[in-house]
C-alpha positions in Angstrom: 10.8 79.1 87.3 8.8 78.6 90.5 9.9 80.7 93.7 11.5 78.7 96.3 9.4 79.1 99.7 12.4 80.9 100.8 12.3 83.8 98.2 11.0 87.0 99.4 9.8 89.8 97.0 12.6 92.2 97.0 10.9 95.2 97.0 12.1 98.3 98.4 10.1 102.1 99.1 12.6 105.1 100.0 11.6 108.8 100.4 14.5 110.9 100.8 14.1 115.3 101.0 16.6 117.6 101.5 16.6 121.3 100.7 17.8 120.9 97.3 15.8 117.8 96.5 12.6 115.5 97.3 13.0 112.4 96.4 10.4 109.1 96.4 11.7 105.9 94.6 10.1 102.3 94.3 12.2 99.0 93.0 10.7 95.7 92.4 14.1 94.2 91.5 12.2 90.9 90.5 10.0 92.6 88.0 9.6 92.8 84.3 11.1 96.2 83.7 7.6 98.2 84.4 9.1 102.0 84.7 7.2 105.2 86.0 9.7 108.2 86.1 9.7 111.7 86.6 13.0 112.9 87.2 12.6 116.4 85.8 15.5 115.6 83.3 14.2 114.3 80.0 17.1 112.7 78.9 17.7 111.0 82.3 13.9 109.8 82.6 15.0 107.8 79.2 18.0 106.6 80.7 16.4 105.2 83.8 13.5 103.2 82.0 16.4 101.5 80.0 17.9 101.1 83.6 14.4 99.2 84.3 14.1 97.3 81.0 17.4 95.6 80.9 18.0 95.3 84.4 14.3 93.8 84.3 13.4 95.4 87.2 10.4 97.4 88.6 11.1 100.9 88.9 9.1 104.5 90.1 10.9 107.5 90.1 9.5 110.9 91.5 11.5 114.0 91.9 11.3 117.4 92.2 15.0 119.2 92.6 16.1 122.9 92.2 16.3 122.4 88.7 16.4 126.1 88.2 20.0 126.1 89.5 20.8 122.8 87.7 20.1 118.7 87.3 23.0 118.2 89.5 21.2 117.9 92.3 18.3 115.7 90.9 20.7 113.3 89.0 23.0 112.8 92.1 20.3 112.9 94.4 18.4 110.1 92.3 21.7 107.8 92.9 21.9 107.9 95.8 18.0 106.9 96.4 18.1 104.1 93.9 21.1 102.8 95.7 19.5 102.5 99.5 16.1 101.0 97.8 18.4 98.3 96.5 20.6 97.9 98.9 17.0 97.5 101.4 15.3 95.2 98.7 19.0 93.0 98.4 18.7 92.3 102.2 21.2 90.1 103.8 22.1 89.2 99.8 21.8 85.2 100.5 21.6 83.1 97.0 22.2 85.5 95.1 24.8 85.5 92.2 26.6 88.4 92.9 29.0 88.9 90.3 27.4 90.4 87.0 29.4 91.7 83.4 28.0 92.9 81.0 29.1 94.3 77.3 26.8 96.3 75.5 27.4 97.9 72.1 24.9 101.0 70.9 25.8 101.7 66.9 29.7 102.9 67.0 29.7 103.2 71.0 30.5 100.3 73.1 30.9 100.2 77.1 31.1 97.4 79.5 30.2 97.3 83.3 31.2 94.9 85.9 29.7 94.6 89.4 30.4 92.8 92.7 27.6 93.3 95.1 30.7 93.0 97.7 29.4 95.2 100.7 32.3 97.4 99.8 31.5 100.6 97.6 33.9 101.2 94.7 33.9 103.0 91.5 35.9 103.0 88.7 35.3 104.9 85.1 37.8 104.3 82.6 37.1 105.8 78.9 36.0 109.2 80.9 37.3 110.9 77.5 34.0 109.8 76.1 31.8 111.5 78.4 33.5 114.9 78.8 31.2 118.0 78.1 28.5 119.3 76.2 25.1 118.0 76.5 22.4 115.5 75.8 18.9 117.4 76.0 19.2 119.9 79.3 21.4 116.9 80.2 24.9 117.6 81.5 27.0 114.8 80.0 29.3 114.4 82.7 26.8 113.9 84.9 26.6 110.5 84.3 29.8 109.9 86.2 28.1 111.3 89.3 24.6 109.4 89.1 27.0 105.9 88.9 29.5 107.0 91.3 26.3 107.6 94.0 24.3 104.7 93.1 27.6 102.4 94.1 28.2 104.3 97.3 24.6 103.5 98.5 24.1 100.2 97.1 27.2 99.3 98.6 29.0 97.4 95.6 32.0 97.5 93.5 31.4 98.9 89.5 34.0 99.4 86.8 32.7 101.2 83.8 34.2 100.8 80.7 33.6 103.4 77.9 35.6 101.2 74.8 34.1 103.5 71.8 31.7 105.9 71.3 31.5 109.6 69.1 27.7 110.3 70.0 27.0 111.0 73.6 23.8 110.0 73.7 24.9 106.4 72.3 28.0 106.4 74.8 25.3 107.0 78.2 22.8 105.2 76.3 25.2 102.1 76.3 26.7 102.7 79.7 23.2 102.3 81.0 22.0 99.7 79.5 25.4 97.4 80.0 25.1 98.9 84.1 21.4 97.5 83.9 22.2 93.8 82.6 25.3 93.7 84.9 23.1 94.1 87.7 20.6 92.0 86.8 23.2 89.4 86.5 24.6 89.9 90.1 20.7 90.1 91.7 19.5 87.1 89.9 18.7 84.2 92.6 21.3 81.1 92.3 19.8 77.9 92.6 23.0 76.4 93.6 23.5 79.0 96.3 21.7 78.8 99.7 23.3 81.2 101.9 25.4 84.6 101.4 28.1 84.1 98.4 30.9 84.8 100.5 33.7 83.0 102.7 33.2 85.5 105.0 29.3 84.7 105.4 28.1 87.9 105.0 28.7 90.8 102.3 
């Protein structure tokens, strides 16, 4: 499909260092799902090029975090990056569809995600009982929670996560991932129908 002369390339370039992390992040969120990432977290550096793939977006990832103490810091960190370099490359959110679902089954786990790119951050894990413990790699399962509960504070939208199923942990955040991923490529995707901000209020 041809761009409109109206469309912009939402692109977005956030650097972000604190004492516990430095932080650099690139998102092309009208890309094909190139990834470069180097989160210092095996298991997460998987999870974010699915996040790239299936949300079809163009991502670089670069962080260097206090590791030694643990990922926390990095995985949290990373959220909250990814979330002000979409939020920056969303703009003032006009034609967009912003509503996306998603249900995405991985083997015997299955977990939905539901967005509203509302403005208005909100999030909401039901099926925590799945991710609870142990770990993936060096990767703290629970910290999955906190990577989507920071990247809908600073992207400023409203996800529900839905963990239906799942015995392996690695398929449960695998799934959880990838349904976050075509939710949001759902809600970014340009609607030809829409020519202004999808909201009564005019602005979100």
């Amino acid at each position: 499909m041809a761009k409109r002369k109206t469309d912009r390339e939402r692109t977005a370039e956030i650097t972000r260092k604190t004492r516990e992390t430095e932080i650099h992040i690139t998102v092309n969120l009208d890309g094909i799902g190139k990834a470069t990432i180097a989160s210092g977290v095996g298991f997460f550096d998987h999870m974010l090029e699915a996040l790239a793939k299936h949300g079809a977006m163009d991502l670089k990832v670069s962080c260097k975090g206090d590791t030694h103490v643990d990922d926390h810091h990095s995985i949290e960190d990373i959220g909250i990056v990814l979330g002000q370099a979409m939020a920056k490359a969303l703009g003032d959110k006009a034609g967009i569809r912003r509503y996306g679902f998603a249900s995405v089954p991985l083997d015997e786990a299955l977990s939905q995600a539901t967005i509203d790119l509302s403005g208005r951050a909100h999030f909401t894990l039901t099926g925590r009982e799945h991710l609870r413990g142990g770990k993936v790699g060096t990767f703290d399962i629970e910290l999955i929670e906190d990577f989507l509960a920071a990247l809908a504070q600073s992207t400023g939208m409203t996800l529900h996560v839905e963990v239906r199923s799942g015995r392996n942990a690695h398929h449960v955040i695998e799934a959880t991932i990838k349904a976050v991923a075509r939710a949001l490529r759902q809600a970014v995707e340009r609607d030809e129908r829409i020519s202004g901000v999808p909201s009564t209020k005019g602005v979100l």
